[in-house]
MARLUM-690223 format. One record per residue (C-alpha): residue in one letter; x, y, z. Coordinates in steps of 0.5 Angstrom, whole numbers, plus 2048, in hexadecimal, padded with zeros to 3 digits. Each point is the difference from the previous one (the first is absolute). Example, Ala and Ser with C-alpha at 12.3 -4.5 7.8 and 13.67 -1.06 7.14 Angstrom:
BEGIN
a8197F7810 s8028077FE 
This chain:
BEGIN
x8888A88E8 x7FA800805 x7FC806801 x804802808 x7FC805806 x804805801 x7FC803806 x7FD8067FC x7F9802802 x8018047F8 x7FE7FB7FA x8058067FC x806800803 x8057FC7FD x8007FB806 x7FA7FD7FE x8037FF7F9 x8027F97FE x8068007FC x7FC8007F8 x7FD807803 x806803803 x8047FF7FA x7FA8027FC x801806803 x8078027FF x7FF7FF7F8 x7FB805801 x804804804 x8067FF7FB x7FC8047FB x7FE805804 x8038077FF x802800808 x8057FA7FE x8018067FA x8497DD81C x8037FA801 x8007FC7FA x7FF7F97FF x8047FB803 x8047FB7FB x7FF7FB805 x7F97FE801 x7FD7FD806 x7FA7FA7FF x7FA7FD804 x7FC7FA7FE x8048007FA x8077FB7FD x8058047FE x7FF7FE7F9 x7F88037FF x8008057FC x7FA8057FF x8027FD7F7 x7FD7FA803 x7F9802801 x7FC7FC7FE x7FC8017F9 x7FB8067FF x7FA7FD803 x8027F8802 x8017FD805 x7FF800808 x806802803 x804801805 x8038067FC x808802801 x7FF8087FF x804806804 x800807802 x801805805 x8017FE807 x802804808 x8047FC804 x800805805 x7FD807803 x8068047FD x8047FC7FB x7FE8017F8 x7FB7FC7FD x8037FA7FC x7FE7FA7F9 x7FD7FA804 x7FF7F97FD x7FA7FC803 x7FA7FD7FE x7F98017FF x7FB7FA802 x7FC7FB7FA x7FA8037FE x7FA7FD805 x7FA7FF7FD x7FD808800 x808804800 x8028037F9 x8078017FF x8028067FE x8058037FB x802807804 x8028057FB x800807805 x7FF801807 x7FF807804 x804802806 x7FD802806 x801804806 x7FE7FA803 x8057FB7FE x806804802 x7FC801808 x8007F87FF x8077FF7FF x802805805 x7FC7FD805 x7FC806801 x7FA7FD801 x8037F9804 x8047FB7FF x8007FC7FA x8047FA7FE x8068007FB x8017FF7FA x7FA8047FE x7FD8037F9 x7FC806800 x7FB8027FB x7F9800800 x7FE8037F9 x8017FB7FC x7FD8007F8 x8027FA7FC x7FE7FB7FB x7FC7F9802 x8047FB7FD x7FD7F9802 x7FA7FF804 x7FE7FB806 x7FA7FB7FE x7FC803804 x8008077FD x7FA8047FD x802806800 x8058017FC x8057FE7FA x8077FE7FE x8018087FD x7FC804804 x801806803 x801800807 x802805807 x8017FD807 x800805805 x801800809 x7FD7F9800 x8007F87FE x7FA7FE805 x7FD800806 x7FC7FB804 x7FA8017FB x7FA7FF806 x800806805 x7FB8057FE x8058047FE x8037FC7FA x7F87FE7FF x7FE8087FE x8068007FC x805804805 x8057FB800 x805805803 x7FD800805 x7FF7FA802 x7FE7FD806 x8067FA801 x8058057FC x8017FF7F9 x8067FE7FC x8058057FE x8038007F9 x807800804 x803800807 x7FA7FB802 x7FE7F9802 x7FC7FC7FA x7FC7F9801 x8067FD7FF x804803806 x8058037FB x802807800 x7FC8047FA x8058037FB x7FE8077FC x8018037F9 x807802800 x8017FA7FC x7FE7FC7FA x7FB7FC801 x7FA7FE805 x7FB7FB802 x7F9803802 x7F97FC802 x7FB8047FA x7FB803806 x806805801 x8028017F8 x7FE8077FD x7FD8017F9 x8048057FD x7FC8047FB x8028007F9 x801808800 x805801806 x8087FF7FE x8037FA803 x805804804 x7FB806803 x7FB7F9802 x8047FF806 x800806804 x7F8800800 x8017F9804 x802803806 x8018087FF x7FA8017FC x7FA7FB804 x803803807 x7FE8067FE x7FA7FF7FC x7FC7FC805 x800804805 x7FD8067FB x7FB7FC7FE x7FE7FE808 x800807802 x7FC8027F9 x8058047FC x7FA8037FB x7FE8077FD x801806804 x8057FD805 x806803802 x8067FC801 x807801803 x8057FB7FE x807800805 x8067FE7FC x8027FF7F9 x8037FA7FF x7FF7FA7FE x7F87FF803 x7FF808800 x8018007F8 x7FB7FC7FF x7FC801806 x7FE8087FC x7FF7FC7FB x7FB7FD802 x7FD805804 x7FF8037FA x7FD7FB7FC x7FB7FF805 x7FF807800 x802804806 x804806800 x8077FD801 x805805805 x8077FD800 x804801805 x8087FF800 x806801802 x8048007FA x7FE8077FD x8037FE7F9 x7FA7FB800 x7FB8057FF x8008007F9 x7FF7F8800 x7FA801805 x7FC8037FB x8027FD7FB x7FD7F9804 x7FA805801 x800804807 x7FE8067FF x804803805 x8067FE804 x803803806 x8067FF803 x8017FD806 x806804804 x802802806 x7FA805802 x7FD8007FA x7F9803801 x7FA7FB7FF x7FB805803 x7FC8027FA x7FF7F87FF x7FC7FF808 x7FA7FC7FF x8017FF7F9 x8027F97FD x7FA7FB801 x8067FA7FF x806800802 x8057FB7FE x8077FF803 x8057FC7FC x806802803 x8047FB803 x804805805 x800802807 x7FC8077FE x7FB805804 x7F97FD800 x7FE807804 x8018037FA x7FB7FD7FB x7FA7FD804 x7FD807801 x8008017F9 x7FB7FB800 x7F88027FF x7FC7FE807 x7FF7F8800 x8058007FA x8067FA801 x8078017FE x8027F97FE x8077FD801 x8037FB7FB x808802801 x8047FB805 x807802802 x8037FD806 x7FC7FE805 x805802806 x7FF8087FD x7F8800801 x7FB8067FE x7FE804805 x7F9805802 x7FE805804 x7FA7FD804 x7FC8067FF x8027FF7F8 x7F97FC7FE x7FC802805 x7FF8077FE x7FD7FF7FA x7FE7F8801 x8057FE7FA x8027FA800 x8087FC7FE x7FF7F97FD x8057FB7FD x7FE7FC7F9 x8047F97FF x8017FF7F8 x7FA7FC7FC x7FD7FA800 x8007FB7F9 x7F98037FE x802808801 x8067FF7FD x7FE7FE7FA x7FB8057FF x805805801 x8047FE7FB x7F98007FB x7FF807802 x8088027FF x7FF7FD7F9 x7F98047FF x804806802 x8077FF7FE x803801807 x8077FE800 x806800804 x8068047FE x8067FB800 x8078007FF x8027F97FD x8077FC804 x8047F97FF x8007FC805 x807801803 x7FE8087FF x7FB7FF808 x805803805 x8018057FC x7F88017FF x7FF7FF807 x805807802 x7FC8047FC x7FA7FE803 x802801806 x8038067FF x7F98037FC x8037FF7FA x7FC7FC7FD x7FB8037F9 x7FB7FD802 x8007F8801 x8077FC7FE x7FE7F87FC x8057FC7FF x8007FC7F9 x8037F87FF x8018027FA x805806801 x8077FF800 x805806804 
């Protein structure tokens, strides 16, 4: 990875660090006493597919080009259950790796999509942007990758490549708008189709490397969850003697503490769920308080040089951005829907020049790094394994905050 400017004037702090240092660190840190229902349908729909494909007919362990007949979960509408597809994925161009997925994580972010939270979509669609897996063949031009390898696919599968954005590595924020592992129009025109299946199709610039030490199954979670809260930690120079706060302790809070932690900060969580006080310390927070109706904060004014919001309900933002030291940022990263907005007092920031921010995933590069340093410190998500035709039921236990802490559906598992 390039050297990057992180706009410090300090040539210690973390931002000016290039990824060999940063993870350097870490392994420093990590020795140090501091770190001491509806069920499936018996009638399938399909697209792209004749009846007769079946997911058996794949073609073998790494040969052949495609196109490849696979299934997996898919919405029909905004409010009907998910249900098995059959389709297609493209022949390998001469940069696309074809993978084999064996797991992919259950975001948050899937269920807004299909419940046309964050707009309209197109039906049918297949979620799932946390994927881990296995390359199976290789297009003629790949170099980065072989028939075996261990891989992750996160938010994306391209992006325009040219646009300072995409040139810096911050393909998430690119300029002409990337390409959303689902609900997204790809080169082709075709509607991208995410994890909730068998098999996918991905150019290798938007393949992940997944570390030998971390769990296939766990790998998923950090390509979303785990990059969304570890990007804007390492933006705003989590370190050493940092006071942090993480709101919410679900599937991005448990490992947004994690994190932290591992950076070495001081890590309060906060939640709602008091039965959770044990698991937040057990992921590293020091102190954990329970956010209630008139829950008094007041010893915590001025207290957190960061504060990072992972929580994807409408919630009282007048609350926690005066806990923030002056010309401290609180950091929202938890989209919920977006007709029911976060709101602030006027004087809310002013009085102590605080400041509130959003951060938007990672690029290819930071991802990786993320996941070299989860590996160096054996960060990992908390999972609950389900079959595939176990996702609506996933999906009310999710949005009923029932979920501990990171659902991963498993191809492999019957139920």
């Amino acid at each position: 990875m390039n050297n990057e400017n992180w706009n410090s004037a300090d040539k210690d702090s973390p931002r000016t660090w290039d990824r060999r240092q940063f993870l350097a660190a870490g392994a420093t840190m990590l020795a140090a006493p501091l770190l001491a229902g509806v069920t499936l349908r018996a009638q399938t729909r399909e697209i792209g597919a004749p009846a007769t494909a079946a997911t058996s007919s794949l073609t073998p362990l790494g040969s052949g080009n495609g196109p490849y007949p696979t299934e997996g979960m898919a919405g029909y509408s905004e409010t009907g259950p998910l249900e098995l597809m059959k389709f297609q994925r493209r022949a390998l161009g001469p940069k696309d790796v074809a993978i084999k997925i064996h797991y992919c994580g259950v975001c948050h972010s899937d269920i807004h999509t299909i419940h046309g939270d964050w707009g309209k979509i197109q039906y049918p669609q297949i979620v799932g942007h946390e994927i881990a897996g296995e390359v199976v063949a290789l297009g003629s031009s790949v170099s980065k990758f072989n028939v075996g390898s261990r891989v992750g696919v996160g938010t994306m599968v391209d992006s325009c490549r040219h646009c300072p954005e995409c040139l810096r590595g911050a393909e998430n924020y690119c300029e002409n708008g990337n390409t959303q592992t689902y609900a997204s129009k790809g080169r082709d025109g075709t509607i991208t189709q995410g994890g909730y299946s068998k098999f996918i199709v991905v150019d290798e610039d938007f393949v992940l490397s997944i570390p030998d030490s971390i769990e296939l199954s766990e790998a998923g979670p950090l390509l979303c969850a785990g990059i969304t809260c570890y990007s804007p930690l390492r933006h705003w120079s989590v370190a050493p003697r940092k006071r942090v706060a993480v709101l919410g302790l679900g599937g991005l809070g448990h490992l947004a503490v994690q994190l932290a932690t591992a950076m070495g900060a001081e890590v309060t969580a906060v939640t709602t769920s008091p039965d959770k006080t044990n698991d937040a310390h057990r992921f590293g927070a020091k102190d954990v308080l329970i956010n209630k109706e008139g829950a008094d904060f007041s010893k915590y004014k001025r207290a957190f040089d960061f504060i990072l919001d992972t929580i994807p309900y409408q919630h009282d933002l007048d609350r926690f951005i005066p806990l923030l030291k002056r010309d401290a940022t609180l950091c929202r990263v938890g989209v919920g829907k977006l007709t029911t907005p976060n709101e602030y007092g006027q004087m809310t920031t002013v009085l102590s020049r605080t400041s509130l921010a959003g951060s938007n995933t990672g690029g290819i590069r930071e991802t990786q790094e993320m996941l070299d340093f989860c590996a160096i410190q054996k960060i990992k998500p908390q999972i609950a394994k389900i079959p595939m035709n176990g996702i609506n039921d996933a999906w009310s236990k999710v949005i009923a905050k029932q979920a501990r802490y990171r659902f991963v559906m498993d191809m492999d598992m019957t139920g």
